[in-house]
N, C-alpha and C positions, 0 to 999 in steps of 0.2 A: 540318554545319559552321556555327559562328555568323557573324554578318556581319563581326565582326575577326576571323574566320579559322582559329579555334580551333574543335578539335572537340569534337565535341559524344556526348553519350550519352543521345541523346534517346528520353525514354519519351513515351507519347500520354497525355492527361486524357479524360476521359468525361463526357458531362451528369449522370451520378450520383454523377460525384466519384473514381470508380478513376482505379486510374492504371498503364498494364502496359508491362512492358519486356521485350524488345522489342514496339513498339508493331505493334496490330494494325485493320484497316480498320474491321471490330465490335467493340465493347467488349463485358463482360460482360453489359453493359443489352439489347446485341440496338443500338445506337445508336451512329452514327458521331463520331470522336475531335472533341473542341473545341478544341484546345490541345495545346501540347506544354511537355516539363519536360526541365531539362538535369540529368540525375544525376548526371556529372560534377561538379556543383556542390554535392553533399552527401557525406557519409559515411554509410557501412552500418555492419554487425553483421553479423560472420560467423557464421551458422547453421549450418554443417555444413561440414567439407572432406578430401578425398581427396587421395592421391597416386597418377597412375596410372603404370606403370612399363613397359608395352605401350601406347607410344604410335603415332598414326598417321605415316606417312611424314613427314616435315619437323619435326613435334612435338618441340620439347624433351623432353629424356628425365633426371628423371621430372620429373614435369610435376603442378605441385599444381595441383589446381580447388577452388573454393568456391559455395557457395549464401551470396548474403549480401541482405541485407535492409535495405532505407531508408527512414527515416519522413519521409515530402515535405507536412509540416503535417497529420498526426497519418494519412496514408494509409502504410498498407505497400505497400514496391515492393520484389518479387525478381529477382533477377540469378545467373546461374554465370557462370565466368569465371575466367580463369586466375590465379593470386596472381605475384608478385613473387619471394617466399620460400616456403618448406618450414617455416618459422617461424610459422607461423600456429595460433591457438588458435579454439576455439566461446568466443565473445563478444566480440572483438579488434575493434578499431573500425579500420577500412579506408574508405580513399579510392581513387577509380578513375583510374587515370595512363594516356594515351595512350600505346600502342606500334605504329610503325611497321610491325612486324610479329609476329605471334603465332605462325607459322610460317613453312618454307622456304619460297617461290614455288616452286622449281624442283622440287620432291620431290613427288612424286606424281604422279595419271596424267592428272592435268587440266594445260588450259595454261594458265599463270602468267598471261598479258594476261587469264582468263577471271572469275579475281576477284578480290574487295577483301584483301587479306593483312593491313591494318591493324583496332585496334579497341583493348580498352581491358582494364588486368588490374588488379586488386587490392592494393594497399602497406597492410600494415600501419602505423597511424599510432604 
């Protein structure tokens, strides 16, 4: 979350310049993150997308996901992630939009207080 409160879709930077999403403690380099990047604040290119139609307990049914791709000053950054629409095409320029939830809390065999149900999907721009 940024400091006015808005959420964030933070990827980590690395000393050789990557950049991964979701961020992780080692970078590529073997070398811990410098920085971080809000992807929320760019648009991708969708790469690839499915529709799955056996979805898990709580999951919107059918449920499009996408592999999309962001160029963060000439770095590529990938993301999957649920789209918005079933309208989506390979090359469609998408922004990532906060949703309070991507699934049911109550559906499934874990308990709801156990995790985070919110996170971020795909609009076609």
């Amino acid at each position: 979350m940024s400091e006015d409160g808005e959420r964030t879709m933070e990827a980590y930077r690395y000393p050789d310049g990557s950049i991964t999403y979701p961020g992780h403690p080692i970078g590529p380099d073997g070398e811990e993150p410098v920085g971080t990047v809000d992807l929320s604040e760019h648009t991708a290119e969708v790469v690839t997308w499915t529709t799955s139609t056996a979805t898990p307990p709580g999951v919107r049914e059918p449920n499009s996901l996408a592999i999309v791709e962001f160029d963060v000053e000439g770095e590529p950054v990938r993301a999957i992630g649920q789209l918005t629409t079933a309208d989506a095409e390979i090359g469609d320029e998408v922004r990532p939009v906060y949703a309070e939830e991507l699934r049911e809390p109550g559906a499934g065999i874990r308990e709801p207080d156990s995790q985070e149900w919110d996170g971020f999907r795909f609009e076609p721009i």
